[in-house]
N, CA, C and O atoms as a Tinker XYZ file with bonds, in Angstrom:
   480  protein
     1  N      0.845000   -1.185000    0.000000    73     2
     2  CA     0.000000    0.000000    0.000000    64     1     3
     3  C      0.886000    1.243000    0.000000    63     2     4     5
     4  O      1.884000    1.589000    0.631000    81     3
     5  N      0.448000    1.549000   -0.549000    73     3     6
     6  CA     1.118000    3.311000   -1.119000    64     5     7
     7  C      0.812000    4.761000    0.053000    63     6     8     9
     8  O     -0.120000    5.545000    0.233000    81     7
     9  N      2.313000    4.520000    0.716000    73     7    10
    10  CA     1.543000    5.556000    1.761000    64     9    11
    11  C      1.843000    7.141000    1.525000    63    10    12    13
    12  O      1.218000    8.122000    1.927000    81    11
    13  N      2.676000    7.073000    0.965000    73    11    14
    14  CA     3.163000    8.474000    0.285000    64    13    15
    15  C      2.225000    9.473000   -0.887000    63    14    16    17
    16  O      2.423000    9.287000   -2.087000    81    15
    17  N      1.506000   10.216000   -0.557000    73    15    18
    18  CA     1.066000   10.975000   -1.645000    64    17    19
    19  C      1.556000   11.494000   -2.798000    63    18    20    21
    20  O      1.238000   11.217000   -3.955000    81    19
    21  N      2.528000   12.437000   -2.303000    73    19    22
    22  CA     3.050000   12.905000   -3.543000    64    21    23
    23  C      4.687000   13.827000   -2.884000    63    22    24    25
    24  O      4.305000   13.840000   -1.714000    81    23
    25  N      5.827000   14.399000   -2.829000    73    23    26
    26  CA     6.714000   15.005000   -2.383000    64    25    27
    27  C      5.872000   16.672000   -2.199000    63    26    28    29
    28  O      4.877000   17.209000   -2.683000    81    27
    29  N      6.652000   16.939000   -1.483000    73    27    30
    30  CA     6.524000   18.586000   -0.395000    64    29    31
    31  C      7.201000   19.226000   -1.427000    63    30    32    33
    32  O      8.418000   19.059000   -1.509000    81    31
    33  N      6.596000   19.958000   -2.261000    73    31    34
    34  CA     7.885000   21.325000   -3.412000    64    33    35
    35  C      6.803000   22.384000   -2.778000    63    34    36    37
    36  O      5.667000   22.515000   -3.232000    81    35
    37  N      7.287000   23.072000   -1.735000    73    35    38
    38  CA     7.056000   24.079000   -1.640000    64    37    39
    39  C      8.424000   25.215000   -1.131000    63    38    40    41
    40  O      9.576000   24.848000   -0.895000    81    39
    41  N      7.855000   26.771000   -1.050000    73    39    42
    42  CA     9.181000   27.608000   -0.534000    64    41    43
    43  C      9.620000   26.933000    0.223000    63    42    44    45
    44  O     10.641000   26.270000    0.041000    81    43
    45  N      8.805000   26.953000    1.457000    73    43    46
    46  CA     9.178000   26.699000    3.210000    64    45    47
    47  C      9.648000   25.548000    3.199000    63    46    48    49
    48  O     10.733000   25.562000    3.781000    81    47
    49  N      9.327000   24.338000    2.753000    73    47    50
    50  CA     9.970000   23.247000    2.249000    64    49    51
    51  C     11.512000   23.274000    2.114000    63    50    52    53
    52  O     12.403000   23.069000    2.939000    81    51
    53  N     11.535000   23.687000    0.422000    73    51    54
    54  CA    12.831000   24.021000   -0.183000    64    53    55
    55  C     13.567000   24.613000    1.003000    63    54    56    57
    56  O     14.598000   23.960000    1.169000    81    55
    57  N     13.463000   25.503000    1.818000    73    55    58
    58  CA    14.736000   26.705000    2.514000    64    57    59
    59  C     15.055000   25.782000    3.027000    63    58    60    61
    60  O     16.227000   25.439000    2.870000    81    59
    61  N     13.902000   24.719000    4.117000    73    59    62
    62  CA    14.308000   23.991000    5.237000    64    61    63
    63  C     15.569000   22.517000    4.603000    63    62    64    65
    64  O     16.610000   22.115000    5.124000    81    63
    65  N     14.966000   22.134000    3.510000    73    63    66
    66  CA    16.073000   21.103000    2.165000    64    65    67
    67  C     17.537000   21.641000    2.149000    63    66    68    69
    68  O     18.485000   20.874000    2.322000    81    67
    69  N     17.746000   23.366000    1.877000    73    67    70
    70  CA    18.686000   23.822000    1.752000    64    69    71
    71  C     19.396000   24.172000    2.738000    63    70    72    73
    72  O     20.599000   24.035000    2.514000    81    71
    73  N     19.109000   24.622000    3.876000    73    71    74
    74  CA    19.110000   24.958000    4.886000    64    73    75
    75  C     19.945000   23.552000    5.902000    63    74    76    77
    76  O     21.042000   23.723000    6.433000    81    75
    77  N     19.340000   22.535000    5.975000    73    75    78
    78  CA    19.946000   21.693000    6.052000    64    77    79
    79  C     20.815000   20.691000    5.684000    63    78    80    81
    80  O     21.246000   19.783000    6.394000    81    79
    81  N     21.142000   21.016000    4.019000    73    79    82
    82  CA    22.344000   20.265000    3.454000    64    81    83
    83  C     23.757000   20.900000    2.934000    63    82    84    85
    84  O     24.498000   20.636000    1.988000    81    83
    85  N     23.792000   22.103000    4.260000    73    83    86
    86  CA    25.079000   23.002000    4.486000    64    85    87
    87  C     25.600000   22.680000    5.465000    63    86    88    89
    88  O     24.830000   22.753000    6.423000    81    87
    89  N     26.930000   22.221000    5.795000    73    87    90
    90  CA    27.711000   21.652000    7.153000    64    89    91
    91  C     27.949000   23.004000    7.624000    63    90    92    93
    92  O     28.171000   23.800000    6.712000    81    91
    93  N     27.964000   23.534000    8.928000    73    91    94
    94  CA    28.307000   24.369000    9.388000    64    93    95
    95  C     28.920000   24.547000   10.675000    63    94    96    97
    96  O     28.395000   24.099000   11.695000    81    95
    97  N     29.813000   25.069000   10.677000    73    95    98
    98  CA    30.981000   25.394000   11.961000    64    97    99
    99  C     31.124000   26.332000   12.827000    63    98   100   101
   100  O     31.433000   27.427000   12.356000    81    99
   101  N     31.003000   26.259000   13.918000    73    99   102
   102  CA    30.585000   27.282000   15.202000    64   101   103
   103  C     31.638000   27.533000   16.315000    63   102   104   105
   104  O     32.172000   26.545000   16.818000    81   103
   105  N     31.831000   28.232000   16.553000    73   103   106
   106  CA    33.051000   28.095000   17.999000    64   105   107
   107  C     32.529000   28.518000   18.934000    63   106   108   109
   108  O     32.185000   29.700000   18.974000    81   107
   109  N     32.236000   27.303000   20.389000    73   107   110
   110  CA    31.747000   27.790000   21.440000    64   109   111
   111  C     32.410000   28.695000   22.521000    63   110   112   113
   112  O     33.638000   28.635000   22.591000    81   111
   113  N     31.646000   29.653000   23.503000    73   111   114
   114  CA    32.663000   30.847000   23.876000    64   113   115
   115  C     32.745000   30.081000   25.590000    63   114   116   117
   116  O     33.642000   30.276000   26.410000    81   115
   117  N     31.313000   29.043000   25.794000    73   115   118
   118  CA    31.690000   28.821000   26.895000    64   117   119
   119  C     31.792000   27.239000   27.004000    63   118   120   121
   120  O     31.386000   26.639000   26.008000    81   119
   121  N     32.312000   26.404000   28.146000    73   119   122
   122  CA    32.273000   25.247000   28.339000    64   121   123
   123  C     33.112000   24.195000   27.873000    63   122   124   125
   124  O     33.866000   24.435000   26.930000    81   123
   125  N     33.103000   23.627000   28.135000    73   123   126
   126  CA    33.849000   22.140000   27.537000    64   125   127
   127  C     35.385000   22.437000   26.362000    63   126   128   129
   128  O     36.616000   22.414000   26.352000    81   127
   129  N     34.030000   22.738000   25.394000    73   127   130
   130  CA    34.915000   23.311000   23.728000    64   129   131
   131  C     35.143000   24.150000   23.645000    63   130   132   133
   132  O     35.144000   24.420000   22.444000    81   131
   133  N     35.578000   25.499000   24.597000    73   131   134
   134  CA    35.789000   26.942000   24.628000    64   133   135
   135  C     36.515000   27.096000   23.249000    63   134   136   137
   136  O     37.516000   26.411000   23.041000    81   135
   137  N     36.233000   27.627000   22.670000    73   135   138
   138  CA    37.692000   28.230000   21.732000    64   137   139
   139  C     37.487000   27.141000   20.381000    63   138   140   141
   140  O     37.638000   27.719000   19.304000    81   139
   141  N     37.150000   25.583000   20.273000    73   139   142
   142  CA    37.522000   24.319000   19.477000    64   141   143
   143  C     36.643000   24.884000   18.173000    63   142   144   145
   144  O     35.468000   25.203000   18.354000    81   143
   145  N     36.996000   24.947000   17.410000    73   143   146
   146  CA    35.893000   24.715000   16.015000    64   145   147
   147  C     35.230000   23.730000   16.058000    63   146   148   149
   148  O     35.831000   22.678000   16.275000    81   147
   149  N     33.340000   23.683000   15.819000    73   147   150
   150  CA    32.860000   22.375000   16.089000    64   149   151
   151  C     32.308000   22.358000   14.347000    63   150   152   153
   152  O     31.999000   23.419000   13.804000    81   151
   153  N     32.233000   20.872000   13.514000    73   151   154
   154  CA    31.761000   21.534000   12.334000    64   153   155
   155  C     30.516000   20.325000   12.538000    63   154   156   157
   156  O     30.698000   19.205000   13.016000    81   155
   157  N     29.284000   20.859000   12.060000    73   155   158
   158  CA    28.154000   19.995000   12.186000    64   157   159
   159  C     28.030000   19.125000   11.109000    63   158   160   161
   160  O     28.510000   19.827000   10.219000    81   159
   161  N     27.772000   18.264000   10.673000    73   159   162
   162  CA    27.335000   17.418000    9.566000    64   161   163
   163  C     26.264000   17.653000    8.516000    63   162   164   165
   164  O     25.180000   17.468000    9.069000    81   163
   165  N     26.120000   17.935000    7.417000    73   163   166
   166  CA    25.026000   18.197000    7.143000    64   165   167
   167  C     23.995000   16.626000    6.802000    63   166   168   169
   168  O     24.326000   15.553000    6.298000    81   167
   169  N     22.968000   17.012000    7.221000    73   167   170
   170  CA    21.883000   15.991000    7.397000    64   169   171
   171  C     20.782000   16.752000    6.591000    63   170   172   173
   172  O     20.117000   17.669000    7.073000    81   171
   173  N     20.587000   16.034000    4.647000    73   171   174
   174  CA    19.458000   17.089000    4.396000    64   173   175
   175  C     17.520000   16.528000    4.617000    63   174   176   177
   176  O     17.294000   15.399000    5.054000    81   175
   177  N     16.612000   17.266000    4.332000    73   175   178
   178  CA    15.532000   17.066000    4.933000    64   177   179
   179  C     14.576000   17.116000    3.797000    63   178   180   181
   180  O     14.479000   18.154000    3.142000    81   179
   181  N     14.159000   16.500000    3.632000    73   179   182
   182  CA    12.641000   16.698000    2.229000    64   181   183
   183  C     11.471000   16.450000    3.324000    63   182   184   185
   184  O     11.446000   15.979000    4.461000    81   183
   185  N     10.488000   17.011000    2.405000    73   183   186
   186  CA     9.309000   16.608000    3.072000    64   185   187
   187  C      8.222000   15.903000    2.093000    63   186   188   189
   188  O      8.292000   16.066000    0.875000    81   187
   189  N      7.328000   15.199000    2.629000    73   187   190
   190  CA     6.223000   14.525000    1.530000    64   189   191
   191  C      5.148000   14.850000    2.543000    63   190   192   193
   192  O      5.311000   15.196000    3.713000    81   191
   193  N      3.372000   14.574000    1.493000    73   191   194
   194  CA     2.373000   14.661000    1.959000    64   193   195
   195  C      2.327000   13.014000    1.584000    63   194   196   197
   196  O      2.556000   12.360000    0.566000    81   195
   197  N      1.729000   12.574000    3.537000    73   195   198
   198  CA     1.773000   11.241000    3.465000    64   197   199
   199  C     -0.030000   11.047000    3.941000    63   198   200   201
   200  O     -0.752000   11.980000    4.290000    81   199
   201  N     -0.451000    9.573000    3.828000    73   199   202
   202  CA    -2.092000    8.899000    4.145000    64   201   203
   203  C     -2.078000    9.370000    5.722000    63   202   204   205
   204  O     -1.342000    8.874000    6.576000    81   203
   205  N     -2.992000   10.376000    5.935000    73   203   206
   206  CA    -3.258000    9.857000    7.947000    64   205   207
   207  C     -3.002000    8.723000    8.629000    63   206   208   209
   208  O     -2.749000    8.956000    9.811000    81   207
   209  N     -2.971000    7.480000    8.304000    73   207   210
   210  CA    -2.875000    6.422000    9.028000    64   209   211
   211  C     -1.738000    5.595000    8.727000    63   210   212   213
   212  O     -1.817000    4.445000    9.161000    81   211
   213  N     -0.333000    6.010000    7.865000    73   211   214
   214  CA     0.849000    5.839000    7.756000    64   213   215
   215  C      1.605000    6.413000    9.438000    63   214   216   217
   216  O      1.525000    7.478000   10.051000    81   215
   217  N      2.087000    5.524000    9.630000    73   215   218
   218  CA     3.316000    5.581000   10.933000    64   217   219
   219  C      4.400000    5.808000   10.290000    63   218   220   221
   220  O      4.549000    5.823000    9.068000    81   219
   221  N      5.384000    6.037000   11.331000    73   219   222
   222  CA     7.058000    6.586000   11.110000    64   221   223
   223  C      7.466000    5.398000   10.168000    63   222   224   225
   224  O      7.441000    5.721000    8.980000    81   223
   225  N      7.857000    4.031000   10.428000    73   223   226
   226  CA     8.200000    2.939000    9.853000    64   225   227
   227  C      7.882000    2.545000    8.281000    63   226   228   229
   228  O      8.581000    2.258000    7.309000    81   227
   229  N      6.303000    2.696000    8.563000    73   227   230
   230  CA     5.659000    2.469000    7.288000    64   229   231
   231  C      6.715000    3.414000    6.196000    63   230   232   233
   232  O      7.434000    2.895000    5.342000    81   231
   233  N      6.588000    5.162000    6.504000    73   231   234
   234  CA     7.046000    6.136000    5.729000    64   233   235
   235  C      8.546000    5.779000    5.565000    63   234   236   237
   236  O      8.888000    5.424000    4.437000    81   235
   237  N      9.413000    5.822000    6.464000    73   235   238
   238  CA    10.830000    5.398000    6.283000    64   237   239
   239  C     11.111000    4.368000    5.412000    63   238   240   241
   240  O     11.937000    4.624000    4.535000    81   239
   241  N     10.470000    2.910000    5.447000    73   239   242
   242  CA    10.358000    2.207000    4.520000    64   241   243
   243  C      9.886000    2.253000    3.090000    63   242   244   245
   244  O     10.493000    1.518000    2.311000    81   243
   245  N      9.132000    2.822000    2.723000    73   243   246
   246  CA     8.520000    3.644000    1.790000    64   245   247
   247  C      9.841000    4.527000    0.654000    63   246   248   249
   248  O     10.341000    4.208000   -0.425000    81   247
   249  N     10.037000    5.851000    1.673000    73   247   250
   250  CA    10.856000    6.633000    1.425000    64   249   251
   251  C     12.438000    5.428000    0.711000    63   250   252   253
   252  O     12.838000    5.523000   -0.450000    81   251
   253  N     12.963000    4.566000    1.615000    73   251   254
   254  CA    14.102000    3.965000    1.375000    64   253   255
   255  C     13.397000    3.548000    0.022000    63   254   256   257
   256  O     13.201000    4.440000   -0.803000    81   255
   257  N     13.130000    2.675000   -0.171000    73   255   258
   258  CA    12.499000    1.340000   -1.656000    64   257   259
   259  C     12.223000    2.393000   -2.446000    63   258   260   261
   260  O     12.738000    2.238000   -3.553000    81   259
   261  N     11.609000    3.425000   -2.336000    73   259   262
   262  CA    11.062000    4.507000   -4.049000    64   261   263
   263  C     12.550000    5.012000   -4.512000    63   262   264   265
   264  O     13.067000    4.860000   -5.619000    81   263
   265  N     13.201000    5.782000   -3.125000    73   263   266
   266  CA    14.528000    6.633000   -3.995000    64   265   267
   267  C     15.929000    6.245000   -3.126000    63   266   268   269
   268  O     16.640000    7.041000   -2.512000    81   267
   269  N     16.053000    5.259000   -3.216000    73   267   270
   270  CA    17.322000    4.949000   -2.154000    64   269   271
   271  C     18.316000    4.979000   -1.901000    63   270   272   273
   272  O     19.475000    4.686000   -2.197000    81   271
   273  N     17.242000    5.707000   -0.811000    73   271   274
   274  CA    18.472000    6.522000    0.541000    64   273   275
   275  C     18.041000    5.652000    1.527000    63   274   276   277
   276  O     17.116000    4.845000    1.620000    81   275
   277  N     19.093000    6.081000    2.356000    73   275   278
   278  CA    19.420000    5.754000    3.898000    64   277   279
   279  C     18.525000    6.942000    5.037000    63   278   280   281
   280  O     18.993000    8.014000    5.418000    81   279
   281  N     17.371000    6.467000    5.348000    73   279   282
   282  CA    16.543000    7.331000    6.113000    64   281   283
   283  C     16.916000    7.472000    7.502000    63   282   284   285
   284  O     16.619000    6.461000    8.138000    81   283
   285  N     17.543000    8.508000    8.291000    73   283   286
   286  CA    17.805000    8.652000    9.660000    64   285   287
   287  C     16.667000    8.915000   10.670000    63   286   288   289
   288  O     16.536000    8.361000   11.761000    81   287
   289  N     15.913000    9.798000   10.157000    73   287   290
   290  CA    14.669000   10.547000   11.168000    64   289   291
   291  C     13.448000   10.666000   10.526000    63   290   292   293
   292  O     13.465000   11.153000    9.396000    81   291
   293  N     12.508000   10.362000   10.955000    73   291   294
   294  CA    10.756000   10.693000   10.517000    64   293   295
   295  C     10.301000   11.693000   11.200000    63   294   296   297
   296  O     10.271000   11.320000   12.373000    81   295
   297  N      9.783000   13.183000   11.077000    73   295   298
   298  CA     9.107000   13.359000   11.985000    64   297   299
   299  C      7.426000   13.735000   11.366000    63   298   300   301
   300  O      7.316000   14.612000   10.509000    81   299
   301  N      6.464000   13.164000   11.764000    73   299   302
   302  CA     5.285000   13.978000   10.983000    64   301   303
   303  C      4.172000   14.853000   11.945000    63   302   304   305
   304  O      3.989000   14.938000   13.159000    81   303
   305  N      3.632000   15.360000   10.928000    73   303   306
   306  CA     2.801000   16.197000   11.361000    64   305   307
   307  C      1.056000   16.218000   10.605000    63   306   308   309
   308  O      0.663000   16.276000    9.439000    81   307
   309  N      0.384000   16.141000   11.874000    73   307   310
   310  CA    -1.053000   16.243000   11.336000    64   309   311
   311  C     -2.015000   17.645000   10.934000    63   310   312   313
   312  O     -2.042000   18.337000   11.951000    81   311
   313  N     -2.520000   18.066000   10.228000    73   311   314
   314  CA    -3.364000   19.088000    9.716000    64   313   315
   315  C     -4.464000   18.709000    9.916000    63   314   316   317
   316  O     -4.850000   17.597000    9.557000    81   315
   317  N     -5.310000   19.702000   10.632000    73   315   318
   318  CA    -6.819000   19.249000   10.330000    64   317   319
   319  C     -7.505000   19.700000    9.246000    63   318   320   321
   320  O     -6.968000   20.351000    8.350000    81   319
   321  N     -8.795000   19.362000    9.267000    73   319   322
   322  CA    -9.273000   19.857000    7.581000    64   321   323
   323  C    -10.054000   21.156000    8.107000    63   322   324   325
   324  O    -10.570000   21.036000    9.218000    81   323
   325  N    -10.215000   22.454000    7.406000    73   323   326
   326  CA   -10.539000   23.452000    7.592000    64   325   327
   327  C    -11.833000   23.667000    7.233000    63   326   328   329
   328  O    -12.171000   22.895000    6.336000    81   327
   329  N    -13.123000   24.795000    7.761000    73   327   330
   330  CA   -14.262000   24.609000    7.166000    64   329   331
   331  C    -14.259000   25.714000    6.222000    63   330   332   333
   332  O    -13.647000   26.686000    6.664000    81   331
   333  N    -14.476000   25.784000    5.708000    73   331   334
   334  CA   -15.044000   26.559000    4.218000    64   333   335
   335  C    -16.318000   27.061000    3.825000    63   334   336   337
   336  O    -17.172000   26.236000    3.501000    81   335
   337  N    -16.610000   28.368000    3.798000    73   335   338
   338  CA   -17.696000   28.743000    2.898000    64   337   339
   339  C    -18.156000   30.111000    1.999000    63   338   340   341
   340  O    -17.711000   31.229000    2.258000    81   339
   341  N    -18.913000   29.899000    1.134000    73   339   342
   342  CA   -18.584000   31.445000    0.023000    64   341   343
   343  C    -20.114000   31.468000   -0.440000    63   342   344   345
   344  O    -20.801000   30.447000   -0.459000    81   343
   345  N    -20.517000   32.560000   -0.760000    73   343   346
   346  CA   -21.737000   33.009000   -1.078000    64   345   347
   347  C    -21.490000   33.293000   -2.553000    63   346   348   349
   348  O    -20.681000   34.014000   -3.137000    81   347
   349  N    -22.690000   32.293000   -3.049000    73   347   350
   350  CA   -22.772000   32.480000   -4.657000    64   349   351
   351  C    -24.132000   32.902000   -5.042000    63   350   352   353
   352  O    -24.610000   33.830000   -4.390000    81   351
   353  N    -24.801000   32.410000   -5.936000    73   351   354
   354  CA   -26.020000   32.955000   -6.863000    64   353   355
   355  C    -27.147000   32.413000   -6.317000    63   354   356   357
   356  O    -28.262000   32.905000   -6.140000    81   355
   357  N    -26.463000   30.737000   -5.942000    73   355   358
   358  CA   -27.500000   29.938000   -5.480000    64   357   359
   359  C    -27.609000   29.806000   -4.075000    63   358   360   361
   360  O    -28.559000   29.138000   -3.666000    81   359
   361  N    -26.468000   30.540000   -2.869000    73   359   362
   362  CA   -26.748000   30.867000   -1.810000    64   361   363
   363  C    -25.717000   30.450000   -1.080000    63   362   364   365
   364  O    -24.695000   30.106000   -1.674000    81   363
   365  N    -25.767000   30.406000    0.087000    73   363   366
   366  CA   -24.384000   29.889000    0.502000    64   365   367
   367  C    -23.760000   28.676000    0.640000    63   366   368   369
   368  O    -24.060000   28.016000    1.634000    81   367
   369  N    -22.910000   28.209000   -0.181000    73   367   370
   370  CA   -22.105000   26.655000    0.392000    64   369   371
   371  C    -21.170000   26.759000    1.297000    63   370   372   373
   372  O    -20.451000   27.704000    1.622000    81   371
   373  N    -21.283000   25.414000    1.761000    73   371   374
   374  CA   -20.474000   25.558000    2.664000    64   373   375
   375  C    -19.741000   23.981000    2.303000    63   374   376   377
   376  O    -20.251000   23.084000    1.631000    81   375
   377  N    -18.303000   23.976000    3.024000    73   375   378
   378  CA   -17.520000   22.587000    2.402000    64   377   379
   379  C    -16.409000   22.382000    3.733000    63   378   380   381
   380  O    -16.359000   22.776000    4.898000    81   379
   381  N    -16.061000   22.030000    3.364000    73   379   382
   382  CA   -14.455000   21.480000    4.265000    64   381   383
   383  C    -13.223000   20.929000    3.551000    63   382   384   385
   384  O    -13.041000   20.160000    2.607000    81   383
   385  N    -12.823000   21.294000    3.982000    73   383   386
   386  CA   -11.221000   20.659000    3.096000    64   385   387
   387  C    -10.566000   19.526000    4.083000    63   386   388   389
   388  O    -10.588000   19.591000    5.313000    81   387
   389  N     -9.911000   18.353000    3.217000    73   387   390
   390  CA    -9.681000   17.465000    3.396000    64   389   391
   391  C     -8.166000   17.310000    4.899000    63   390   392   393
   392  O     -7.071000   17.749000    4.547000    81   391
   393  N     -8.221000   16.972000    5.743000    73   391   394
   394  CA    -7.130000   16.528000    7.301000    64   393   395
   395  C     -5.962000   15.742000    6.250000    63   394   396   397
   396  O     -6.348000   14.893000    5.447000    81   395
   397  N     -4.590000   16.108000    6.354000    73   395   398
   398  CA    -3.808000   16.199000    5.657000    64   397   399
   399  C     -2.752000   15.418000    6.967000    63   398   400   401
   400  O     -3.145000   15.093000    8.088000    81   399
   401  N     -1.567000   15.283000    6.497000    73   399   402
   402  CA    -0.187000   14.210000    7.172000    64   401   403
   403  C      0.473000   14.900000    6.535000    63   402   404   405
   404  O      0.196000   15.185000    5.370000    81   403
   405  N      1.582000   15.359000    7.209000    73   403   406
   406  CA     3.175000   16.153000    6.348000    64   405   407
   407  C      3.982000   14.929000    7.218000    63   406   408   409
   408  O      3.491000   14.180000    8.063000    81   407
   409  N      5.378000   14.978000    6.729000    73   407   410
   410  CA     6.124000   13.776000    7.115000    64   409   411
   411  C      7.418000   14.878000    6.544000    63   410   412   413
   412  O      7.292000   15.547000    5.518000    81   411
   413  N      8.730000   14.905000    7.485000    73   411   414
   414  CA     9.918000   15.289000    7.021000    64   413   415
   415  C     10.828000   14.283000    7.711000    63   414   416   417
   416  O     10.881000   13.802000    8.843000    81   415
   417  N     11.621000   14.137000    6.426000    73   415   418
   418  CA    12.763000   12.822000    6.362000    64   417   419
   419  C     13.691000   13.265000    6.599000    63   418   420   421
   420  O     13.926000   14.395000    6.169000    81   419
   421  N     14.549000   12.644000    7.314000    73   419   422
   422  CA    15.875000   13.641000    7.648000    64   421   423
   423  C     16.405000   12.188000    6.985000    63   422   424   425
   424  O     15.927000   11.088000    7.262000    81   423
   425  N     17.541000   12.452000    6.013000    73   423   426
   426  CA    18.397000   11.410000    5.721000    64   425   427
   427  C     20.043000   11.480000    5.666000    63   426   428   429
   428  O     20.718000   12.509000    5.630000    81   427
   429  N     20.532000   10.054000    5.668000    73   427   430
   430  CA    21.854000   10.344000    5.791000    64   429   431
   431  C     22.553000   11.122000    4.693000    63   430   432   433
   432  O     22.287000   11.487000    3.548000    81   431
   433  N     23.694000   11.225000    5.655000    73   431   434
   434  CA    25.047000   12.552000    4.863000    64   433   435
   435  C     25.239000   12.031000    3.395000    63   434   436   437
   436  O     25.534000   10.841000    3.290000    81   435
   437  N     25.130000   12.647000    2.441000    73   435   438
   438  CA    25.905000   12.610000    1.014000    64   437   439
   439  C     24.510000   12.155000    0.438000    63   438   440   441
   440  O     24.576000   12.271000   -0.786000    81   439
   441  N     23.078000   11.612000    0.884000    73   439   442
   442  CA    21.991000   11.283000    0.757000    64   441   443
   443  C     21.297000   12.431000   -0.050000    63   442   444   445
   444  O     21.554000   13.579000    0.313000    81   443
   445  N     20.717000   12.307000   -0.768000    73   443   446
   446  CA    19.773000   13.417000   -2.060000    64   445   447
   447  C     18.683000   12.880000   -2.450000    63   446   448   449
   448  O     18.730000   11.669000   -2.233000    81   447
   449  N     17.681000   13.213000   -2.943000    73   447   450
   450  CA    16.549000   13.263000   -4.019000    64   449   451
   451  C     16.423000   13.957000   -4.637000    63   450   452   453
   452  O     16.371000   15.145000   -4.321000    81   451
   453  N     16.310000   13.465000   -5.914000    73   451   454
   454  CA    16.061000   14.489000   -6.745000    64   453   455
   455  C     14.342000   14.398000   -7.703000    63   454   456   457
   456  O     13.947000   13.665000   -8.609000    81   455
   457  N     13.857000   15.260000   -7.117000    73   455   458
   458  CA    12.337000   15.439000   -7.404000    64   457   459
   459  C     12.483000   15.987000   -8.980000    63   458   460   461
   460  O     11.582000   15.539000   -9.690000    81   459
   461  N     13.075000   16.535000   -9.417000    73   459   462
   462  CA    13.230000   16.816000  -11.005000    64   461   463
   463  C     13.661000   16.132000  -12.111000    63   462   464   465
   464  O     13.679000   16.566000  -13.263000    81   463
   465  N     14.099000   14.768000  -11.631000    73   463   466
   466  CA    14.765000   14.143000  -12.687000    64   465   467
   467  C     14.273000   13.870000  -13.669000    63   466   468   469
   468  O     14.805000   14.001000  -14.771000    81   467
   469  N     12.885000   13.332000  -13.401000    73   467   470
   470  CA    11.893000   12.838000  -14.336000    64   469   471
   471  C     11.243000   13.410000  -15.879000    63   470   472   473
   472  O     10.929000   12.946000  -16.976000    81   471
   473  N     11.283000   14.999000  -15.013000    73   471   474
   474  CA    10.811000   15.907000  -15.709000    64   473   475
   475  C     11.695000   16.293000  -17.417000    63   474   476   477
   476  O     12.920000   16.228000  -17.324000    81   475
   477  N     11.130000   16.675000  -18.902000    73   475   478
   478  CA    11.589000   16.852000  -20.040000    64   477   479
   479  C     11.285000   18.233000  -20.399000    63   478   480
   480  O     11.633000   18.678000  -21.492000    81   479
């Protein structure tokens, strides 16, 4: 069963993708490492819209078998569905929009997807 909808291409998405597949180096002023250059690893992050009733495992497994990588972290997140309504000719409707699952993959170092490949 197909728990993955479709990949996350959005801005906020993308920054957080980019954002996290830059190693970056800090020097602490107090403690332990006073003074040491520490350099972080970069670990990058995609996100997908996954089924409500997909778990961490299910998605990690998923994620590995479609584009494979080495998946480190799941974390997801639930949306509820919003109510909706607009005044037309024939009076007012009213609707709801559909309770949604976000899922961000943190995967291992040198690890990529590439959501464009496909595309001509």
């Amino acid at each position: 069963m197909a728990f993955i909808i479709k990949p996350l291409v959005t801005e906020k998405m993308t920054k957080i993708t980019d954002k996290s597949s830059v190693d970056k180096t800090f020097t602490p002023k107090a403690g332990k490492n006073k003074g040491q250059e520490i350099t972080k690893v970069a670990t990058p992050k995609y996100g997908f819209v996954v089924r409500p009733e997909a778990n961490k495992l299910e998605i990690k497994n998923e994620v590995e078998s479609l584009y494979n990588v080495t998946v480190l972290d799941v974390n997801t997140m639930r949306y509820a569905g919003k109510r909706s309504s607009r005044y037309t000719k024939a009076g007012l409707i009213r609707g709801q929009k559909n309770a949604w699952k976000k899922a961000i993959v943190t995967l291992k170092e040198g690890d990529t997807i590439d959501f464009y490949s496909n595309i001509q």
